[in-house]
LOSEFI-250159 format. One record per residue: residue number from 0; y, z, x of N, C-alpha, C in turn. Coordinates in steps of 0.2 Angstrom, whole numbers. Example, Ala and Ser with C-alpha at 12.3 -4.5 7.8 and 13.67 -1.06 7.14 Angstrom:
BEGIN
seq/n_north/n_up/n_east/ca_north/ca_up/ca_east/c_north/c_up/c_east
0/-28/39/66/-22/39/62/-16/39/66
1/-11/35/64/-5/36/68/0/39/64
# end
This chain:
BEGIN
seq/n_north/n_up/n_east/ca_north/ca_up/ca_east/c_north/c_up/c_east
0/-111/75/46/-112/71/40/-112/64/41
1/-118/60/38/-118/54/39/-117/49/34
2/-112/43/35/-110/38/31/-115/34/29
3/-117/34/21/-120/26/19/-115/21/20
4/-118/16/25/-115/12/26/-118/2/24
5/-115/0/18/-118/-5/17/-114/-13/16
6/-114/-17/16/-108/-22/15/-114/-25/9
7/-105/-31/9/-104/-33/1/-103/-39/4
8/-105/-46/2/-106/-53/2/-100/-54/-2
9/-94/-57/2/-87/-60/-1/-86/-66/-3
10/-89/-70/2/-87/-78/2/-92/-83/6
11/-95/-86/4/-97/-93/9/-93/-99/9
12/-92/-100/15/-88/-106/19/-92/-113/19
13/-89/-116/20/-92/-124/21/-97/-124/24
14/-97/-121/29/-103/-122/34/-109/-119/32
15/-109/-114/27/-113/-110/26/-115/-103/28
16/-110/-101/33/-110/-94/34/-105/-90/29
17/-107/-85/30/-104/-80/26/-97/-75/26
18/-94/-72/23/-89/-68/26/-92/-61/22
19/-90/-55/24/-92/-49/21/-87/-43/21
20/-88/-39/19/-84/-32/19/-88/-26/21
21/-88/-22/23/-91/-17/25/-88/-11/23
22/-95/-7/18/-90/0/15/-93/6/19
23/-89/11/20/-93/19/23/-91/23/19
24/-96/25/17/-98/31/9/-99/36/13
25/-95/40/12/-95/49/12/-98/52/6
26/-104/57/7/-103/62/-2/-106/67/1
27/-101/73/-1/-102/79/-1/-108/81/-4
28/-110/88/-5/-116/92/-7/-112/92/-14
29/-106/92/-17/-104/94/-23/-101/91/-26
30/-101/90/-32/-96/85/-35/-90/84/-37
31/-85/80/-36/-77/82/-33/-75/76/-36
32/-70/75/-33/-65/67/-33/-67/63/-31
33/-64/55/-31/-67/51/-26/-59/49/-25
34/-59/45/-16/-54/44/-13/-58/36/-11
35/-52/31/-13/-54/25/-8/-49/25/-4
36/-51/22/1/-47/21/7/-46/15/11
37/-44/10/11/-43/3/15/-37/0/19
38/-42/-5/23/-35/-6/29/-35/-13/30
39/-27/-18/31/-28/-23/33/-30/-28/27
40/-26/-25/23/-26/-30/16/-21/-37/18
41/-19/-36/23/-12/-42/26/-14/-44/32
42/-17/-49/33/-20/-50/39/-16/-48/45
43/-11/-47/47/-8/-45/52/-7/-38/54
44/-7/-34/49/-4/-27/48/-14/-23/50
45/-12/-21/57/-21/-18/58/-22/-10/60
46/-15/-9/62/-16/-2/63/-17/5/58
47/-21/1/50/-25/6/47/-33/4/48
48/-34/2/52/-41/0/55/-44/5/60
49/-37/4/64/-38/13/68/-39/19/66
50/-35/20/62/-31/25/56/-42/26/54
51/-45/23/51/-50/23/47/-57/25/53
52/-55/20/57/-62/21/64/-60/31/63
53/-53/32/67/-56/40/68/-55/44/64
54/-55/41/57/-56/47/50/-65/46/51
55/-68/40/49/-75/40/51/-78/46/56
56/-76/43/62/-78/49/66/-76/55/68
57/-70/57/62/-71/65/62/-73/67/55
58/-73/63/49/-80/65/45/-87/65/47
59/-88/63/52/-98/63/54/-96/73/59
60/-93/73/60/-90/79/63/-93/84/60
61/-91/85/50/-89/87/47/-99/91/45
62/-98/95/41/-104/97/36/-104/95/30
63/-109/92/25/-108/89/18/-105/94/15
64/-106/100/16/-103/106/13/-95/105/11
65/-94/102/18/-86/102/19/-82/98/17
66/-86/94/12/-82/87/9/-85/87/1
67/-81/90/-3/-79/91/-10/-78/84/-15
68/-84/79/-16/-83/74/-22/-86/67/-16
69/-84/62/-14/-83/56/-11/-78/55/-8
70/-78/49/-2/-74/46/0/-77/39/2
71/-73/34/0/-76/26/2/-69/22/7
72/-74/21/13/-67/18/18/-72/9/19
73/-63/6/20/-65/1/21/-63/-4/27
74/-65/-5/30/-57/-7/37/-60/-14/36
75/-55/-16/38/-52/-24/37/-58/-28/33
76/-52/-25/26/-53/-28/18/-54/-35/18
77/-50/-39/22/-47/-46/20/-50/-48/28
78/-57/-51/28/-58/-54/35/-54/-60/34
79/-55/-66/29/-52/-70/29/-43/-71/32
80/-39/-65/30/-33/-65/31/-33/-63/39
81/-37/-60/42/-36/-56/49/-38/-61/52
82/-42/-66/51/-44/-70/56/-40/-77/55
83/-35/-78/52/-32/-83/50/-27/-82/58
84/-26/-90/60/-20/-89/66/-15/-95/67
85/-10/-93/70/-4/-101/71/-3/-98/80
86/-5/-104/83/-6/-101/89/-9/-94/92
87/-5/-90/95/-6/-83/96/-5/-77/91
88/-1/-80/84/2/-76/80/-5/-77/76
89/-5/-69/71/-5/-69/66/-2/-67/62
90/-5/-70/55/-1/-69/47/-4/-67/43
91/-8/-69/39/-15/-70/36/-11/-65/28
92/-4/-66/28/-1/-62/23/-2/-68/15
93/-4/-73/17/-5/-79/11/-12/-81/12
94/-15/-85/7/-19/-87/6/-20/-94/10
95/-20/-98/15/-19/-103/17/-21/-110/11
96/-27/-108/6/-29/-113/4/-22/-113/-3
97/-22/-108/-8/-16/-109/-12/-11/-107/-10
98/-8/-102/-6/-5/-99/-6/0/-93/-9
99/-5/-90/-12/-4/-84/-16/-6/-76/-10
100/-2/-72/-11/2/-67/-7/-6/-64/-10
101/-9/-60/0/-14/-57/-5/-16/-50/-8
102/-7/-47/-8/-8/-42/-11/-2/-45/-18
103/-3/-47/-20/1/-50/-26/-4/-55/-30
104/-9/-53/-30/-15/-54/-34/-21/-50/-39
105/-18/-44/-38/-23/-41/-41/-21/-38/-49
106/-29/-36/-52/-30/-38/-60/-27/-31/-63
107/-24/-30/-68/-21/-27/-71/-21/-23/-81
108/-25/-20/-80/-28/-18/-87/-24/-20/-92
109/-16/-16/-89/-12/-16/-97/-9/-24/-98
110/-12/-30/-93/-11/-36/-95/-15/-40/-101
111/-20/-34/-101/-27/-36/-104/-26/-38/-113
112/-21/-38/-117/-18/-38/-121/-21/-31/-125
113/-19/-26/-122/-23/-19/-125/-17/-13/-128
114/-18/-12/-132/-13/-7/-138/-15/1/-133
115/-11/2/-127/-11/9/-126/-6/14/-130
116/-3/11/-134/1/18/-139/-4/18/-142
117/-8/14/-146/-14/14/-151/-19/21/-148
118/-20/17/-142/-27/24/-139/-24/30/-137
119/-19/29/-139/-13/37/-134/-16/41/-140
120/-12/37/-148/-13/41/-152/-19/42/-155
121/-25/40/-153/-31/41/-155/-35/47/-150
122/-31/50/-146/-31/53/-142/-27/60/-142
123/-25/61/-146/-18/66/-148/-21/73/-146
124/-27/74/-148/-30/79/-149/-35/82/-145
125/-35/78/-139/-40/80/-134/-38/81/-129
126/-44/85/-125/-42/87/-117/-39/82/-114
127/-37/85/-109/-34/79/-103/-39/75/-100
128/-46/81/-99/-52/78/-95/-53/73/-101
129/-54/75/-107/-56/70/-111/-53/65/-112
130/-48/65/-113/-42/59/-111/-41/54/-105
131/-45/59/-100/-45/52/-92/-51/48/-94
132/-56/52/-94/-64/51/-97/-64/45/-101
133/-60/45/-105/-60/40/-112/-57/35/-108
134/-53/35/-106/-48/31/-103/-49/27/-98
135/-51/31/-93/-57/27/-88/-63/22/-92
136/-66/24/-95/-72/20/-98/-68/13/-103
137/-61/14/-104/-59/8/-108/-56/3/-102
138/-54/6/-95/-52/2/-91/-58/-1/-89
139/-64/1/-86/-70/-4/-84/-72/-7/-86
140/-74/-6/-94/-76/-10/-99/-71/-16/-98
141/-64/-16/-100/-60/-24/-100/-63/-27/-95
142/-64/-22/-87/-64/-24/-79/-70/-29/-81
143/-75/-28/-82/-83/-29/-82/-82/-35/-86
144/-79/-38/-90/-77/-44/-91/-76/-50/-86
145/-70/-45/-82/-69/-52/-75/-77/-55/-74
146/-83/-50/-72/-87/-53/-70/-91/-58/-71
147/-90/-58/-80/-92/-64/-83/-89/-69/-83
148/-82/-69/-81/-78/-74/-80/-81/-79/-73
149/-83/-72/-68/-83/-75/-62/-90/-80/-61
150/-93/-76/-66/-101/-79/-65/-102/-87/-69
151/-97/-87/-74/-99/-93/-78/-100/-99/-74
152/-101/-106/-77/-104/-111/-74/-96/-112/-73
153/-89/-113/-76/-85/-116/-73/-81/-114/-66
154/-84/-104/-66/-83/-102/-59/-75/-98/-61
155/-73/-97/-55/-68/-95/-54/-61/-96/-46
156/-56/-95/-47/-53/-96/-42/-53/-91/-35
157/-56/-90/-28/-57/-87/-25/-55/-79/-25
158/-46/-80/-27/-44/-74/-25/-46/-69/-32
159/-48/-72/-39/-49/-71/-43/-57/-65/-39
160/-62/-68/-37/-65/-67/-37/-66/-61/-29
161/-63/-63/-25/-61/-58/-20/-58/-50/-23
162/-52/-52/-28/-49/-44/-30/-52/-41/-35
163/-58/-43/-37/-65/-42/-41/-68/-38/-37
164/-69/-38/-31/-74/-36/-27/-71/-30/-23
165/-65/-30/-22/-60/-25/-20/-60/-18/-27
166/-55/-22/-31/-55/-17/-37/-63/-14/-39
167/-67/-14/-39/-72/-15/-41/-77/-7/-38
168/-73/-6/-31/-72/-1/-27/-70/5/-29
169/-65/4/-34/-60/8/-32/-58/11/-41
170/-57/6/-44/-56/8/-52/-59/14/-54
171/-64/17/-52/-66/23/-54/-64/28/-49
172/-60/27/-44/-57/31/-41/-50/39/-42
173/-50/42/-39/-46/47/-42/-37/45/-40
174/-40/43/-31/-35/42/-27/-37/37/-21
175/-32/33/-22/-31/24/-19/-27/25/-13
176/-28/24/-8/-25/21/-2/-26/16/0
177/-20/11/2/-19/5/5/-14/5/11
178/-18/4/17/-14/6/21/-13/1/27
179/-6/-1/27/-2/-9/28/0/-7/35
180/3/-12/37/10/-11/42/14/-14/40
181/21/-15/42/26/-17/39/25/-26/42
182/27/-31/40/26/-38/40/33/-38/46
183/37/-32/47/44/-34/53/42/-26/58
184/47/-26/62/48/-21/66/51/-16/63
185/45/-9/60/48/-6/54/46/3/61
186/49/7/56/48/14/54/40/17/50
187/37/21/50/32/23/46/35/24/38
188/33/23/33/33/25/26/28/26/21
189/31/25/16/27/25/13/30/23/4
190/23/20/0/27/18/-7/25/24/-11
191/29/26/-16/28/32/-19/30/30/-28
192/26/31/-32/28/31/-40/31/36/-43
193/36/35/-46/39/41/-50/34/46/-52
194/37/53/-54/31/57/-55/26/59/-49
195/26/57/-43/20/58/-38/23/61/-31
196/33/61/-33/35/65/-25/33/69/-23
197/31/75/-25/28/80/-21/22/79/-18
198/18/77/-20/12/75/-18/12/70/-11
199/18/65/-10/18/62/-6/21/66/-1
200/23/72/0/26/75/5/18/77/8
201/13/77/7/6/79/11/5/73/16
202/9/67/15/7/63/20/11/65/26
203/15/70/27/20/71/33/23/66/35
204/25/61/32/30/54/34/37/55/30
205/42/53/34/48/56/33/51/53/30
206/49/44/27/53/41/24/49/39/17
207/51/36/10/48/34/6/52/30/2
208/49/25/-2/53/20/-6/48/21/-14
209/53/26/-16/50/27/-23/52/19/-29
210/46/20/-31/45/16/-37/45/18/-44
211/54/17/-47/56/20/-52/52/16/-59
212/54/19/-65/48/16/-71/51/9/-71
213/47/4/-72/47/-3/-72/51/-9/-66
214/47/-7/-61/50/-7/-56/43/-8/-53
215/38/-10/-56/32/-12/-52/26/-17/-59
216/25/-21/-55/21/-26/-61/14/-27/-61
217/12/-22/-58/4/-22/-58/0/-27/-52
218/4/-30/-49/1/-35/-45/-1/-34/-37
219/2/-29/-37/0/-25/-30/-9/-20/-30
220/-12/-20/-24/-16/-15/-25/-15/-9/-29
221/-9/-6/-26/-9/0/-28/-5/1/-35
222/-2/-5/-37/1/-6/-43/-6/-8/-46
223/-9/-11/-46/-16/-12/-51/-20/-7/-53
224/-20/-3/-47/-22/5/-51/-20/10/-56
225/-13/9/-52/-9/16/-57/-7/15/-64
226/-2/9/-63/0/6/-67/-2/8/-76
227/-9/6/-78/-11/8/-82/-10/14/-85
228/-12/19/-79/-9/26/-81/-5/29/-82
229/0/26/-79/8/26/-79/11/26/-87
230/8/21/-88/8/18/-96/6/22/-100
231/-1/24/-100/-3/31/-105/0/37/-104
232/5/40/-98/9/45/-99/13/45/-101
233/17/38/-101/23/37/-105/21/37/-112
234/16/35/-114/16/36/-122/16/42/-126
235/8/46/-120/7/52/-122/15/56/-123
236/18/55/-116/26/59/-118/29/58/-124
237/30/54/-126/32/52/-133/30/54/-140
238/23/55/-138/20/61/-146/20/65/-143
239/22/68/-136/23/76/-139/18/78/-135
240/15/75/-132/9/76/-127/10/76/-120
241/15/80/-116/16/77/-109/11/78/-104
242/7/74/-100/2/74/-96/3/71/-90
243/2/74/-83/2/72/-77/-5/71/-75
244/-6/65/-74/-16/65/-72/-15/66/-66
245/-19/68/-62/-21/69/-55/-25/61/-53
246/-22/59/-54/-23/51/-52/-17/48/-47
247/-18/45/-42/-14/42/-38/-13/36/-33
248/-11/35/-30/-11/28/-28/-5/26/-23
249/-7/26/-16/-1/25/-11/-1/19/-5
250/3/16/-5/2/12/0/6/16/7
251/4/16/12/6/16/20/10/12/23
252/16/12/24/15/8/31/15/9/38
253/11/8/42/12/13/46/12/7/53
254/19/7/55/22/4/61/21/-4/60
255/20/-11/64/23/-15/64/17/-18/65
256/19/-26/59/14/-30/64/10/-34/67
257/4/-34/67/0/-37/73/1/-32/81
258/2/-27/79/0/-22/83/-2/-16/82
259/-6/-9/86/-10/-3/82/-4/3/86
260/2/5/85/6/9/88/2/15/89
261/1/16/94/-1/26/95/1/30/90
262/9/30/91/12/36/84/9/35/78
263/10/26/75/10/25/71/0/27/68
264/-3/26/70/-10/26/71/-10/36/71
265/-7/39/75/-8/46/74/-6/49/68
266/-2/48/65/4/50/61/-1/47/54
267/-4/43/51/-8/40/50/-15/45/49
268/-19/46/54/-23/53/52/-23/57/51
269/-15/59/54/-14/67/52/-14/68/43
270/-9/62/40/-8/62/34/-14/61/29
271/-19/58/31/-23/55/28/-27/64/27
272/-28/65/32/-32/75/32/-30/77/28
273/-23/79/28/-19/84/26/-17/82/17
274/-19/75/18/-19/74/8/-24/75/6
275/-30/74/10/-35/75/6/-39/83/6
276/-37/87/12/-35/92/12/-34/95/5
277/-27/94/3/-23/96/-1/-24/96/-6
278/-28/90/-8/-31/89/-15/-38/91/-14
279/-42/94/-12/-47/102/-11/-54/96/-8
280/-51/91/-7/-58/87/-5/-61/89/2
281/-56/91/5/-61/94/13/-60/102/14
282/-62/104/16/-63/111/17/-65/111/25
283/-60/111/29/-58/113/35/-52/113/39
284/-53/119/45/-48/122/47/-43/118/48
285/-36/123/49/-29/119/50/-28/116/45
286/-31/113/39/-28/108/33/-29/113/29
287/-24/112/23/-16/108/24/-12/111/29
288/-8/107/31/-4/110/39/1/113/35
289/3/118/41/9/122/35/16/121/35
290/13/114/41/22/109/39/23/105/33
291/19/106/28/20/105/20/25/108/19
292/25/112/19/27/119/15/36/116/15
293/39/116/23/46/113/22/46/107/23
294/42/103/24/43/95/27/45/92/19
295/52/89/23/57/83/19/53/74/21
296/53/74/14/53/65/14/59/63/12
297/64/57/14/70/54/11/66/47/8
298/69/49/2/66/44/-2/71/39/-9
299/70/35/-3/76/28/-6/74/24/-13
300/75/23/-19/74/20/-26/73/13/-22
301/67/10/-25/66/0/-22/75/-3/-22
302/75/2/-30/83/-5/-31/87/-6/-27
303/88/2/-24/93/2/-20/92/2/-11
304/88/-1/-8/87/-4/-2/91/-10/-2
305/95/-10/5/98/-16/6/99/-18/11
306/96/-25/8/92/-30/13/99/-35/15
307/98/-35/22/103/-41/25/101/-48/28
308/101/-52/26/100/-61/27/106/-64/30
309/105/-67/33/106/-72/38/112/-75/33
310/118/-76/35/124/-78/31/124/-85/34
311/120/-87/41/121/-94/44/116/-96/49
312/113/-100/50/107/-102/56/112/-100/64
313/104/-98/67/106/-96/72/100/-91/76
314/103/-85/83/100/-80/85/103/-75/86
315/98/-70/84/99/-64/83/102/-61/91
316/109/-57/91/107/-53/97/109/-45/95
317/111/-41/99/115/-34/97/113/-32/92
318/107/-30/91/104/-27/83/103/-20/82
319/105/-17/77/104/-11/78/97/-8/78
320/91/-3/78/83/-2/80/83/-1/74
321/77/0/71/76/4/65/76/10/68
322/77/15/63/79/22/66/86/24/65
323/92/20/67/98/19/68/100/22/61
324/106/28/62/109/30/57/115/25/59
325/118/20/53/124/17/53/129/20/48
326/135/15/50/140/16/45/144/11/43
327/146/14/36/149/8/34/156/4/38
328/156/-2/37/160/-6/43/159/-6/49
329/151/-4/52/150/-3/59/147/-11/57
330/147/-14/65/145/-19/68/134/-18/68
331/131/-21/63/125/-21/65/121/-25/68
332/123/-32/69/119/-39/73/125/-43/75
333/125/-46/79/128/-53/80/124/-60/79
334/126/-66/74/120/-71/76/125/-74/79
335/123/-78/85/125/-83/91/125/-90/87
336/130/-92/84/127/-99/79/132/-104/84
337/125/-107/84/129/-118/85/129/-122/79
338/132/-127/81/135/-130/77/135/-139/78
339/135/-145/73/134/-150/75/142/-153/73
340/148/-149/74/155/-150/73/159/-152/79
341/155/-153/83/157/-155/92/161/-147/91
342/162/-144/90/165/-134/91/160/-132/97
343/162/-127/99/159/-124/104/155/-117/100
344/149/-115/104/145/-109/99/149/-102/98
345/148/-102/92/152/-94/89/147/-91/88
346/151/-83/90/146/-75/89/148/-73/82
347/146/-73/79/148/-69/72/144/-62/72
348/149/-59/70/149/-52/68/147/-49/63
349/143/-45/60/139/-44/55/139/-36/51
350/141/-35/47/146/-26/46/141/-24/42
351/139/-18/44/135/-14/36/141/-13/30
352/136/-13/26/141/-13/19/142/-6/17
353/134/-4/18/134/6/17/132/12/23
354/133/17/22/130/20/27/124/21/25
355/119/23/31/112/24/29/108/22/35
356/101/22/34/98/23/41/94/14/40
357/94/12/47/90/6/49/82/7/46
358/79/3/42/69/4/41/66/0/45
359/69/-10/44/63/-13/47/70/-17/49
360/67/-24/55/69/-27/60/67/-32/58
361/67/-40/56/63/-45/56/60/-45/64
362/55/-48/65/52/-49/69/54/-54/74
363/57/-61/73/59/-65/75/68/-66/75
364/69/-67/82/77/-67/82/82/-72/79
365/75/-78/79/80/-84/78/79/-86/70
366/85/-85/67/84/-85/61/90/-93/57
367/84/-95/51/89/-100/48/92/-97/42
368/99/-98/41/103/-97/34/97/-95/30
369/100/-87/27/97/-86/22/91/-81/24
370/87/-80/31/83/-80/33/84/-70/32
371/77/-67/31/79/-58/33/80/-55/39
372/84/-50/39/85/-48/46/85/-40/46
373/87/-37/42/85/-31/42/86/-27/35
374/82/-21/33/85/-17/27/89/-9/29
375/91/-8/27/95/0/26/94/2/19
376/91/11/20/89/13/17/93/20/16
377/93/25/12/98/31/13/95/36/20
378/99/39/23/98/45/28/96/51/28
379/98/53/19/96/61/18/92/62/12
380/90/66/11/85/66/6/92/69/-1
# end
């Protein structure tokens, strides 16, 4: 099976060159779901790039028999953010020119001033399928507006015009993947929306930070997808209507960085088969693995992750790894601080508050007051 492979004109530069995206379109022989799939929305974070190269060349592997609906892959979504640099380092996590985060930029249906109890109840009486159907056609419609926005003579602001062309992909999709690395020295995870646990156990990752109701603002990727539907479930529950769409939306993180970890990179294809497996889109051997069947994810609420910050300027030393099961009053870091009190430097001691297992590590040791230093998450599911 072979990808149409075409790009999309994103931006012209001063110079008059151009920047692009590049998308690879899979379609089966039959009509199914559509999955999008992208990597490197955070300029740093690149090992869903890998993750995408060898799903590419194991769907050309494949027979179009064998792939049930679409699949749209995109590796390095944000060339802007990937090619951005401070010396050796990349970031490319901000927009250099405003400064807006550029996964905290994306457009949002139910901000669109739109009465979803209104169409829930205008909808009381029909199928599910008729109910997405309809529902879908109300979110393009708002969407197909940005256009006009984009096109007018007074223009628009880049990033307005960038997660246009992203969303634009994907809005009529079944199931969204965004697939990060963690911005510090993390663990594999993954973000999960209420209602969507089980599902996320197809990714075989062991950790997950679910996202309870209101507890997401639409302005993420994967939050500018769901979100909306999220919304129409909750209403529909409320007349009496309760509906789960098979509609979904997941961000990845998969290991650390500015670098493509082996594991991280494996663990990463496995999961990606095995969901898409799951949900009948491929029809080949071995998926879904039948380490489904028992595999546990521990899955921590956003609210209750906790984060440790730097109580004083200083460096980091004696930390403990991500991975690390601690306990409470166990010693987790020391920062080494100086001081401008003619004093001599002090090690200060740094105590976890709960038990629970280490997820990510800031990156850098030398940290000023205030600065992040690590999170703890729960150990059992």
């Amino acid at each position: 099976m072979k990808p149409n492979i075409y790009t999309i004109p994103l931006r012209q530069l001063a110079s008059g060159d151009f920047m692009y995206l590049q998308v690879y379109k899979f379609t089966g022989n039959q009509k199914g779901k559509k999955a999008y799939i992208q990597a490197n929305l955070h300029g740093a974070e690149i090992s869903g790039n890998a993750v995408i190269h060898h799903l590419i060349e194991f769907l050309m592997t494949l027979d179009n028999s064998q792939l049930i609906g679409e699949i749209l892959l995109v590796p390095v979504c944000n060339p802007e953010g990937v090619n951005s640099r401070s010396h050796q380092f990349s970031s490319g996590r901000y927009n250099s020119y405003d400064g807006k985060d550029w996964n905290r930029i994306f457009w949002d249906y139910e901000k669109e001033d739109v009465d979803i109890d209104a169409f829930a109840k205008s909808q009381i009486d029909l199928t599910e399928t008729e109910i997405k159907n309809n529902y879908r056609e109300e979110i393009l419609r708002s969407f197909d507006r940005e256009l006009e926005k984009i096109n007018s003579s007074s223009g628009t602001p880049f990033y307005k015009q960038y997660r246009y062309k992203l969303q634009s992909l994907c809005l009529d999709a079944d199931y969204v993947i965004d697939l990060h690395s963690s911005t510090n020295q993390s663990l594999d995870y993954l973000y999960c929306f209420h209602g969507r646990e089980e599902s996320a156990r197809s990714f075989l990752l062991d950790y997950g930070i679910l996202m309870g109701e209101g507890e997401y603002d639409g302005n993420t990727f994967d939050e500018g997808f769901l979100k909306p539907w999220l919304a129409l479930e909750i209403n529909l529950k409320k007349l009496g209507k309760p509906i789960q769409f098979d509609i979904e939306s997941w961000t990845l993180e998969l290991g650390s960085g500015m670098t493509m970890n082996p594991e991280s990179v494996i663990k990463g294809i496995q999961g990606l088969k095995n969901y898409l497996a799951n949900k009948g889109m491929l029809k080949i051997s071995e998926f879904p693995l039948m380490e489904l069947r028992n595999h546990q994810i521990v899955f921590t609420p956003k609210k209750e992750i906790k984060s440790y910050y730097a109580p004083v300027g200083g460096m980091i030393q004696n930390r403990v790894e991500p991975g690390t099961i601690v306990k409470q009053n166990q010693c987790i870091y020391q920062i080494l601080n100086f001081n401008k009190n003619q004093d001599l430097p002090k090690v200060i001691d740094i105590f976890a508050q709960t038990d629970g297992l280490v997820l990510d590590n800031s990156t850098n040791h030398s940290v000023n007051q205030g600065d992040f230093v690590l999170d703890i998450i729960w150990e059992k599911p």
